[in-house]
N, C-alpha and C positions, 0 to 999 in steps of 0.2 A: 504494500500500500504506500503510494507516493503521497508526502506531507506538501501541503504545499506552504511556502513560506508566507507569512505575514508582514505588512508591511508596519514597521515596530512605529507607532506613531511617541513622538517626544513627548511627555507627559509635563503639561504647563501648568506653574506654582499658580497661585493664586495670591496674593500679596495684598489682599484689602485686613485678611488677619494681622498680616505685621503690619502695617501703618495704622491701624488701629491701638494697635499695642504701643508702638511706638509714642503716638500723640497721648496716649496713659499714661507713660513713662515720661513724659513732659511735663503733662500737669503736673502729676502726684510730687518732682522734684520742685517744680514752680510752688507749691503751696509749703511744702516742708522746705525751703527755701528761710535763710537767716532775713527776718524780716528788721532788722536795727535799723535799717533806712528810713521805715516808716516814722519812727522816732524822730527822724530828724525833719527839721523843715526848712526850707529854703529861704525862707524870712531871717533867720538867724546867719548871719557871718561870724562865722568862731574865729577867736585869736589865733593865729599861729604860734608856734613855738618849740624849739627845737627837742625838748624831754617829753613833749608828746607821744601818747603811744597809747595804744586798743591794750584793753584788759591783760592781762593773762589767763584767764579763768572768767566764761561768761558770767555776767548774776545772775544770780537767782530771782531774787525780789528786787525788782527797782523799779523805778518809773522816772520817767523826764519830764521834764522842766522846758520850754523854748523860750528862751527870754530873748528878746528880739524886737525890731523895729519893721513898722512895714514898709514894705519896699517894691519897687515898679518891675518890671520886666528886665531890666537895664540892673541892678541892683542897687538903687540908688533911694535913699532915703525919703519916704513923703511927709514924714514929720519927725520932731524931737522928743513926742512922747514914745518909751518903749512898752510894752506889752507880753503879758504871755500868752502863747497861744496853745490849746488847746482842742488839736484839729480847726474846725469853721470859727470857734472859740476864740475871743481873743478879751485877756482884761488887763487892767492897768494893776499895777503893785498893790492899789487899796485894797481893790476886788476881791484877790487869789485866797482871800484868806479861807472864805467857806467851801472854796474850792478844795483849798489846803486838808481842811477838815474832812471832809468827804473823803478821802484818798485815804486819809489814817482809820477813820472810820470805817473804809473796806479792807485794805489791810486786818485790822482789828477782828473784822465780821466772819474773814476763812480763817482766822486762827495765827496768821502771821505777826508776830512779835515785831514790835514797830522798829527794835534796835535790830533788828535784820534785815527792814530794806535800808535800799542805798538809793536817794535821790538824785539824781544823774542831771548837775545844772549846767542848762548848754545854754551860755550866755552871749552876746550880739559882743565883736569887740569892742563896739563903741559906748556901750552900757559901762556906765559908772560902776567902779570897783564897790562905792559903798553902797546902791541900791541892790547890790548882788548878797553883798552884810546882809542886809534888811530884809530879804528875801530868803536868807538860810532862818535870820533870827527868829522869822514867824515861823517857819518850820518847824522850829524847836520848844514853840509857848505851848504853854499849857493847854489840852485839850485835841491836839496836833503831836506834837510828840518824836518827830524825827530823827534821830540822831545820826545816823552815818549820810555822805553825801563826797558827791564826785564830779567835778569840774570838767569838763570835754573842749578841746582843742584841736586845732587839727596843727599834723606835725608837718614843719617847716623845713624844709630842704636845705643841708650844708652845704655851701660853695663849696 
């Protein structure tokens, strides 16, 4: 009995499974993605300085601070009063205070011991050293309660 041969056809992938996969594998790194950026705002221009430098060890507990001026497209100042902002948020130094409250208050509420966060103040260079004082001081009144805190800079390049 003669076989007769078959003509072997190439047997074609289908590749909508792996580019589905693929674009999974994008998101799922997009969302578990270090999101510290969000933290920052573009309203704030941080001091440079040369002993600048990212944590060693991320925190744990902290939250920021954007102390800062607002500012046009161009990055240039539209006024002399500074603000903090607060995402769409924005208050003057008097303001922050129940805002302040609030923060320790939720702290407080999951069980976080307020001497374990660290307030993370990312202040405008052009902010006065002593409304930055003024700013830790309420932190730390009565009722509020903050003790540790962390200055942010961005590090300046050695000639």
């Amino acid at each position: 009995m003669k076989i007769k041969p078959t003509n072997a056809a190439i047997p074609e992938i289908d590749m909508t499974p792996m580019i589905d996969i693929v674009f999974q594998l994008i998101t799922f790194f997009m969302v578990i993605n270090n999101f510290d950026q969000n933290e920052a705002d573009e309203r704030v221009a941080l001091p440079r300085d040369q002993l600048a430098k990212p944590p060693a060890v991320q925190r744990k507990d902290a939250f920021v601070l954007n102390f800062g001026f607002e500012r046009n497209a161009k990055g240039q100042m539209l006024g002399q009063t500074p603000f903090l902002f607060f995402g769409d948020e924005k208050l003057t130094l008097e303001q922050v205070r129940p805002r302040l409250r609030q923060e320790s208050q939720f702290y407080s509420a999951i069980g976080t011991k307020l001497e374990d966060v660290t307030v993370e103040v990312r202040a405008d260079a052009d902010i006065q050293s002593g409304m930055i004082q003024e700013l830790i001081q309420m932190c730390q009144e009565k009722g509020i309660e903050f003790q540790r805190f962390a200055l942010k800079a961005t590090q300046k390049s050695v000639p």
